[in-house]
C-alpha positions as CSV (number, residue, x, y, z in Angstrom):
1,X,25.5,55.5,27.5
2,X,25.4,51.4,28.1
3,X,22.3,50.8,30.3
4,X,22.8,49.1,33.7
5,X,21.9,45.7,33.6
6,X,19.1,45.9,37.1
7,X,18.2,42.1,36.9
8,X,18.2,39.7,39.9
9,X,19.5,36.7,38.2
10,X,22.4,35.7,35.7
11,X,20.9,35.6,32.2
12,X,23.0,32.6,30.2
13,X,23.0,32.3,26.4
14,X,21.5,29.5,25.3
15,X,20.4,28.5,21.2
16,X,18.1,25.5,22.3
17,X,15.3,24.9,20.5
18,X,12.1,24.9,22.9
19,X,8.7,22.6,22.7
20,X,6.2,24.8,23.2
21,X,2.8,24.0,24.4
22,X,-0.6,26.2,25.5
23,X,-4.2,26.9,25.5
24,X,-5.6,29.7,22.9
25,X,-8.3,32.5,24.6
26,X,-10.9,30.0,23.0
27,X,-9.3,27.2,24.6
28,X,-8.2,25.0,21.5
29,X,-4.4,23.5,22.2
30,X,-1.5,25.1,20.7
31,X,1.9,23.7,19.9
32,X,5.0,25.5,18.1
33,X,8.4,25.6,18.3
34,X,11.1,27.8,19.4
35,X,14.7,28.8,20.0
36,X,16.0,29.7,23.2
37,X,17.6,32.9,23.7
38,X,19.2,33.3,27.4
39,X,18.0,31.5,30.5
40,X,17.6,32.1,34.2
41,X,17.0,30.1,36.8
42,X,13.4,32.4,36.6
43,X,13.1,32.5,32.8
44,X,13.8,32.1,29.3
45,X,13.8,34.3,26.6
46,X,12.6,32.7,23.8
47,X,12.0,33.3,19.9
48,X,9.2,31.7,17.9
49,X,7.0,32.3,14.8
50,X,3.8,31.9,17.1
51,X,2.5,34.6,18.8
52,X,1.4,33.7,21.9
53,X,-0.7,36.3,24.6
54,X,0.5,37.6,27.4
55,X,-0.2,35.9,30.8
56,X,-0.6,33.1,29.3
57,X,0.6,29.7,30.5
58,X,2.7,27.7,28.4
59,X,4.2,24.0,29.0
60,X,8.0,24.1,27.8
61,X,10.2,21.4,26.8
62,X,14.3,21.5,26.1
63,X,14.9,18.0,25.0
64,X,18.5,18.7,25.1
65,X,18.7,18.8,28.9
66,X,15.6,17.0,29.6
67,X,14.0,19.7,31.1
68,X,10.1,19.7,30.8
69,X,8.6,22.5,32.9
70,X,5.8,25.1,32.6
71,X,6.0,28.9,32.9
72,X,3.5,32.2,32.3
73,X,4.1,34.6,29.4
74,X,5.0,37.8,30.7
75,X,5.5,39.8,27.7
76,X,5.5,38.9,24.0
77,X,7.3,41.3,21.2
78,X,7.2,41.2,17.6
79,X,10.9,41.4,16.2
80,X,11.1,40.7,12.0
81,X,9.5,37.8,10.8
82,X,9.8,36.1,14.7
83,X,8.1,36.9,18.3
84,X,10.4,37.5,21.5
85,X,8.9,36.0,24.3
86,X,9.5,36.2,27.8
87,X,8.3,33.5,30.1
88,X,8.6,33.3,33.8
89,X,9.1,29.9,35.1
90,X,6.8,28.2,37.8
91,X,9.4,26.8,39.3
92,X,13.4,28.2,39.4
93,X,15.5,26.0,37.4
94,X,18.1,24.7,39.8
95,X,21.9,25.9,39.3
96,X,23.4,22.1,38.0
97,X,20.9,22.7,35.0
98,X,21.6,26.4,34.7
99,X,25.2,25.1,34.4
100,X,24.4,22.5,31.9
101,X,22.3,25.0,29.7
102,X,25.5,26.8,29.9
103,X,27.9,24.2,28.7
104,X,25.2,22.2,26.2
105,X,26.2,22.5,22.3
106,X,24.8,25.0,20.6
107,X,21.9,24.5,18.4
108,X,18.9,22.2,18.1
């Protein structure tokens, strides 16, 4: 049986890459890339090779749309060779750039 899909917000596809940027537990900087997954105007799903801890806050940057924003870890999964991470954005994304996440090219 599918499972219902109990989310607030439209989720859209997106294969971005991401400019990741944050602070370790010992408070050196950390920078890595990533690859969007879906975006909503309260989040992105996101896939990178660094693993970055929960709660954390992360500056984020999609050069593609020239969106440069900031958003707090909420959960971080190991998946193969890659971590899924969920972020939750400080501020919502407004709909024009949820709509041209939705129509911008695919890839980096």
């Amino acid at each position: 049986m599918a499972r219902k899909d109990i989310r607030k917000h439209e989720r859209v596809p997106c294969t971005l890459s991401v400019l990741l940027s944050w602070s370790d537990p010992d408070g050196s900087d950390r920078y890595g890339r990533g690859k969007c997954r879906d975006v909503s105007e309260v989040g992105l799903r996101v896939d990178t090779v660094d693993t970055i801890p929960p709660q954390s806050y992360v500056s984020l940057r999609i050069e593609k749309c020239d969106l440069t924003t900031s958003a707090r870890v909420r959960y971080s999964r190991r998946a193969g060779a890659t971590n899924v991470v969920g972020l939750e954005l400080t501020q919502k994304i407004r709909q024009q750039l949820l709509d041209a996440l939705r129509d911008a090219p695919t890839g980096s």
